[in-house]
Every structure is written in structure tokens, then in C-alpha cells.
C-alpha positions in Angstrom: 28.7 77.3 -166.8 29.5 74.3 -164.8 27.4 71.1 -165.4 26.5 72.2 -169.1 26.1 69.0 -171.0 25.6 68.1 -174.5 23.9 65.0 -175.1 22.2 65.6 -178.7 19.6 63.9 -178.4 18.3 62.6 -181.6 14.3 62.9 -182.8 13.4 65.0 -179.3 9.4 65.0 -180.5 9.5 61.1 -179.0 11.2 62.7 -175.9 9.8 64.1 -172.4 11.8 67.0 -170.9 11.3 67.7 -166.9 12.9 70.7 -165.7 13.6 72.1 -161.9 14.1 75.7 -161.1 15.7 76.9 -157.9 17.9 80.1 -157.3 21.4 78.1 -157.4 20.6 76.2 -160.6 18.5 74.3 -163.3 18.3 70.8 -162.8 16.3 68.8 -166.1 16.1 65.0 -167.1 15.4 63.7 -170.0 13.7 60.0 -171.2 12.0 58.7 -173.9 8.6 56.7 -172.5 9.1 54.1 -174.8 12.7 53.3 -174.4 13.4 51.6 -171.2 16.9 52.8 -169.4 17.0 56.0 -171.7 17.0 58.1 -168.8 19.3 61.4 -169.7 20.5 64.0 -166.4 21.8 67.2 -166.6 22.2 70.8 -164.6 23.4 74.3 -165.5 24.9 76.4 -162.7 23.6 79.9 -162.0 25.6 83.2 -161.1 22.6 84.7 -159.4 18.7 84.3 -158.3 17.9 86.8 -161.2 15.3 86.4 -164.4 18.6 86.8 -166.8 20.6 84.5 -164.7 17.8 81.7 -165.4 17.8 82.7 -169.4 21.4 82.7 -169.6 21.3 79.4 -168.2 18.6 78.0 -170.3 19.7 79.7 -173.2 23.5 78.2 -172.9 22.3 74.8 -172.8 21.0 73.6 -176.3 19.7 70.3 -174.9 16.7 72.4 -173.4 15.5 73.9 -176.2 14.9 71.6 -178.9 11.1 70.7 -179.7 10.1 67.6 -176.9 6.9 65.6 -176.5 6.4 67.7 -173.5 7.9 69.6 -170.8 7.2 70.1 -167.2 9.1 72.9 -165.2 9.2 72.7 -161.1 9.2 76.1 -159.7 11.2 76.4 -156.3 9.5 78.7 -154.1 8.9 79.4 -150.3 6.3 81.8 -150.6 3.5 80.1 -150.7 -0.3 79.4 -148.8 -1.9 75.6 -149.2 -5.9 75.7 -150.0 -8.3 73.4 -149.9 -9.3 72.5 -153.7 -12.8 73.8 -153.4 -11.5 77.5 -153.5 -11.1 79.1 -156.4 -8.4 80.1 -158.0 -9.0 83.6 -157.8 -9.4 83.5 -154.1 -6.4 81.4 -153.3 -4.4 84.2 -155.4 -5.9 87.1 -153.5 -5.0 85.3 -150.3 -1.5 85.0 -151.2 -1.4 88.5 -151.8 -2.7 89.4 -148.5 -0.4 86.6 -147.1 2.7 88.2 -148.8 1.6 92.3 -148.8 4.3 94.3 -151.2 5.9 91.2 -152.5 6.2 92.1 -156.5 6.5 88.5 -157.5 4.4 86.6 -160.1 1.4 84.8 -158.6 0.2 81.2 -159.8 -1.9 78.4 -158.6 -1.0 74.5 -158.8 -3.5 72.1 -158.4 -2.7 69.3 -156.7 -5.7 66.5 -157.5 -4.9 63.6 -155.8 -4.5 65.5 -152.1 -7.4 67.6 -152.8 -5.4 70.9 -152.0 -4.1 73.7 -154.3 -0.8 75.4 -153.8 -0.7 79.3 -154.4 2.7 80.4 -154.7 4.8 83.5 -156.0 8.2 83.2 -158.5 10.0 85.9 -159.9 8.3 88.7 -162.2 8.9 88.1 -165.6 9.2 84.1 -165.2 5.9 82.6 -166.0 6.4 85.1 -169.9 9.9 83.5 -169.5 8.6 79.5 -169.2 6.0 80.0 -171.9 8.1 81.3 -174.9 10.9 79.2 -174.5 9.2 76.4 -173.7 6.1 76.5 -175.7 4.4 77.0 -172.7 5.1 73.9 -170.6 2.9 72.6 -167.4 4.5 74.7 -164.3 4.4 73.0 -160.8 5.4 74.2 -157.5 8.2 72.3 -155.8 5.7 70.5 -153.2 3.9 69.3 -156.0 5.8 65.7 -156.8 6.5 64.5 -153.2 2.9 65.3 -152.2 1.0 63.4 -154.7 3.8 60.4 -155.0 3.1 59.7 -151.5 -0.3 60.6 -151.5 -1.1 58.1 -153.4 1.2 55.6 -151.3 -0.8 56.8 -148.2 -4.1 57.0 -148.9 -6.6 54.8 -147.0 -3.5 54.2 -144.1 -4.1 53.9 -140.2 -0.3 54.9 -140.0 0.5 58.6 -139.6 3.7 59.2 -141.8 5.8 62.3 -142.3 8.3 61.9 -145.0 11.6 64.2 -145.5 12.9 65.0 -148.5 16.8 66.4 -147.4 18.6 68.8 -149.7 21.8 70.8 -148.9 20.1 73.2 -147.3 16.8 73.0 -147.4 14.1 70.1 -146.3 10.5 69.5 -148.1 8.3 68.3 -144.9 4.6 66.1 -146.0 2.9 64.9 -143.2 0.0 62.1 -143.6 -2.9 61.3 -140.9 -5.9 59.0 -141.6 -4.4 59.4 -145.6 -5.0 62.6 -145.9 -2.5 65.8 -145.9 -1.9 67.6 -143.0 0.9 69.6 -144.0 3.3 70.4 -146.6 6.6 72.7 -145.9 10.0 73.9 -146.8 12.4 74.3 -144.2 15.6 76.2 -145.0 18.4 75.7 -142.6 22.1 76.0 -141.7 23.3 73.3 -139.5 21.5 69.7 -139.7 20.9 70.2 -136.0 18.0 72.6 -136.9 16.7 70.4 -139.9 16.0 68.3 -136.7 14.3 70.7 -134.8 12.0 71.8 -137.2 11.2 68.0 -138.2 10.4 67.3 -134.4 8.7 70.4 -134.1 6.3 69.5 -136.6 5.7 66.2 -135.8 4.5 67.3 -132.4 2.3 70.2 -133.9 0.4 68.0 -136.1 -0.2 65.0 -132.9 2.3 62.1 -134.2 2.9 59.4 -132.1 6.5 58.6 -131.2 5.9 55.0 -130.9 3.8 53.8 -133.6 4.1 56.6 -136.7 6.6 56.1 -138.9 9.0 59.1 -140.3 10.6 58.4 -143.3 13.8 60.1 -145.1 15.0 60.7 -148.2 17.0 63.0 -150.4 20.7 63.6 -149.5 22.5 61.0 -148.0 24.8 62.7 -145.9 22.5 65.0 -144.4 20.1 62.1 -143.8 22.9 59.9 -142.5 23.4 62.9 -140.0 19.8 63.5 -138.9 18.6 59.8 -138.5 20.5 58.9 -135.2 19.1 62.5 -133.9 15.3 61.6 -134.8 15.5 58.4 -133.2 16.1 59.6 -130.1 12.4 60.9 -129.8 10.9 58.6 -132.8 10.7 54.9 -132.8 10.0 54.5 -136.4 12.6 56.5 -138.4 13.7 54.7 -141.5 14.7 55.5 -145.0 11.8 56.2 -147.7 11.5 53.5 -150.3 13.1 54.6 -153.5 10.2 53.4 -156.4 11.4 50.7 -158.2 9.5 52.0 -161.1 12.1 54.7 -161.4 14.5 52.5 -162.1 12.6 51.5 -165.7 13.8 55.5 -166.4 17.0 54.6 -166.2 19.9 53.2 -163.6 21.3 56.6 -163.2 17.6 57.3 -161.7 19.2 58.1 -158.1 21.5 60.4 -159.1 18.7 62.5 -160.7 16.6 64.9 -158.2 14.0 63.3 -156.4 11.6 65.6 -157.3 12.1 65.2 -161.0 12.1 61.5 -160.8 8.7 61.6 -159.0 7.0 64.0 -161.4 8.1 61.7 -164.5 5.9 59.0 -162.2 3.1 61.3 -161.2 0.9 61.0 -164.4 
């Protein structure tokens, strides 16, 4: 499988393994909290968005299974319902059901403490069995979960309205901030960068921005943001790239070239 490394990584109880799940691939980093720069990155293709694609995957990559410190696994999924974090977890899953009638996924709930919300979301049947005996049953977050808290946490207390973009190949992760607090949290698949833009602008306008004192910050891939930015300042004064967290950079100086998502969840807690 392309990307299949082989670092052998030596006593891996002293070790931290962060995984990230998505229909294409399996992205994971690897660090040791107490070594500074130790900061190991890694990813296994996929042939298909199936439950045997995933184990084959994990299963072909020894570096995954050995015995960590702990592991983490980020869950890509867009079938999901925010809650506020006062309902229960029972409710938010029969919700999601009525939100997604017939859908024969596996339903879980991630908490998400420092917003105050709870993300309900659906992966594929057979996963959740999957994560838990390979893994030795690892804490499971949705894909939201990093970039939400991170800049939660950057936000909170703030006069400024932000919305931050997190740009993949073809997808962008959408937060948007007023009065610190979370006003929305999205995935938006797309084709052309062009509509990456429209669903940016669209949102920003939905949830009462200001064009000439809110800021809207990008990150992610650097072509597609390179693209997009000259299109979002033609209706946004303030559109600049996200700060990259210097504490990251402690992990290791191949940081950037990790996944932004994994990078944040090694600094969420």
C-alpha cells in the first residue's frame, strides 16, 4: 500500500499514537511527550471506503499495532447533528436517527467540553467493534472535534467574530465564532475551489458576519488556500492565514507536514 512506513519504534508504552480515519486513507502520528522533536508521520492508502479496506490497512502497517501510552482515532464523517451539551446522549443519538432515517451506520456521541456542544455522528457498521480490539479500545473523536476546541479556546471571551477554514483536497471543515461562542461547525465537500468559496461566503452571511471588521482565517492546503484567498477578499476585509501553534513545533519540525487535525488533537488535552 502506498505510504506504508516502518519506523520501529522502540519501547512504544512511552509513546502516544493519534490516528485519522477518512474513506481514501489512514493518516497517524506518532511522539513521545517527553522527547522534544520526536514527532513520527505516516499514512496507508486505501482501495475502498469499506470496513476490510480500513483493516487491511491497519493490519499492513505494524507501526499501528504495537502497545502505546494511548491512542486517539479521528473518525471522518459527514453525517452528523451538533447538540447543545445538556442533552443527553441518548437523545442526541435518537435525533440522528431521525435526522438520517434508514442510514444502517454505527451511531456515537463526542463530547466536545470546551464549546459546550456534543457532536452525534454515524461511521460505518462494524467500526466502533473494529477500533476497540485493535486498538484496546482507544478515545474516538469526530473530525470537528480538534479544530473546534483548538480555537475555541483561542476565541473564547472575543468581541471579534471569526470563522476559520480548514482546506483539504476536496473537502473544507467550516467553525464559526461570535461573542466566543460556536455558531457553527461544517464540512463542505466540493469540486472546484470556486464552490469552496461559495459555501464559505454563504455561511458567513447566514450566521451575520461583518465584512469589514470580522476576521476569516485559512488553513490547511496551501494551494487550495492560495486559490481561495484573492476570491474571499473580494467581499471580506479581514482574510488572512490561521496562525500555525508554535507549540506544535515542540512535536516535532516535520509538524506541518502532519494533518492539521492530528496536530491539534496531540494539543487539545
Amino acid at each position: 500500500m502506498e505510504g506504508k512506513q516502518d519506523h520501529n519504534i522502540q519501547h512504544p508504552e512511552a509513546w502516544e499514537l493519534l490516528v485519522s480515519i477518512d474513506d481514501k486513507q489512514v493518516d497517524y502520528v506518532l511522539y513521545a511527550p517527553t522527547v522534544a522533536g520526536s514527532l513520527v508521520i505516516g499514512e496507508v492508502s486505501r482501495t475502498d471506503d469499506k470496513l476490510q479496506s480500513l483493516e487491511d490497512a491497519v493490519y499492513d502497517t505494524p507501526e499501528l499495532l504495537n502497545e502505546y501510552h494511548g491512542v486517539k482515532v479521528i473518525v471522518h464523517s459527514q453525517r452528523f447533528v451538533l447538540f447543545p451539551d445538556d442533552i443527553s446522549d441518548d437523545d442526541c443519538l435518537s435525533l440522528l436517527g431521525h435526522a438520517f432515517p434508514g442510514d444502517e451506520g454505527e451511531m456515537a456521541v463526542c463530547a466536545l467540553p470546551v464549546n459546550k456542544v456534543k457532536i452525534a455522528y454515524l461511521m460505518p457498521a462494524g467500526m466502533q467493534a473494529f477500533l476497540g480490539r485493535t486498538f484496546n479500545y482507544p478515545k474516538v473523536y469526530h473530525h470537528l472535534y480538534p479544530m473546534c476546541e483548538h480555537f475555541m479556546g483561542l476565541n473564547h471571551g472575543k468581541e471579534i467574530s471569526r470563522m476559520f477554514l480548514n482546506m483539504k483536497d476536496d473537502s473544507m471543515d467550516v467553525a464559526i465564532y461570535r461573542d466566543g461562542h460556536l455558531q457553527c461547525a461544517n464540512t463542505y465537500p466540493f469540486d472546484r475551489v470556486e464552490d469552496a468559496g461559495y459555501y464559505a461566503l454563504n455561511a458567513w452571511r447566514t450566521h451575520g458576519l461583518d465584512q469589514l471588521t470580522d476576521e476569516l482565517q485559512l488553513m490547511g492546503d496551501g494551494a487550495k488556500r492560495g486559490e481561495l484567498t484573492p476570491m474571499l477578499r473580494e467581499y471580506v476585509k479581514y482574510v488572512m492565514p490561521a496562525v500555525y501553534p508554535a507549540a506544535a513545533m515542540q512535536l516535532g519540525r516535520n509538524a506541518m507536514q502532519a494533518p492539521l487535525e492530528l496536530i491539534l488533537l496531540a494539543l487539545c488535552e
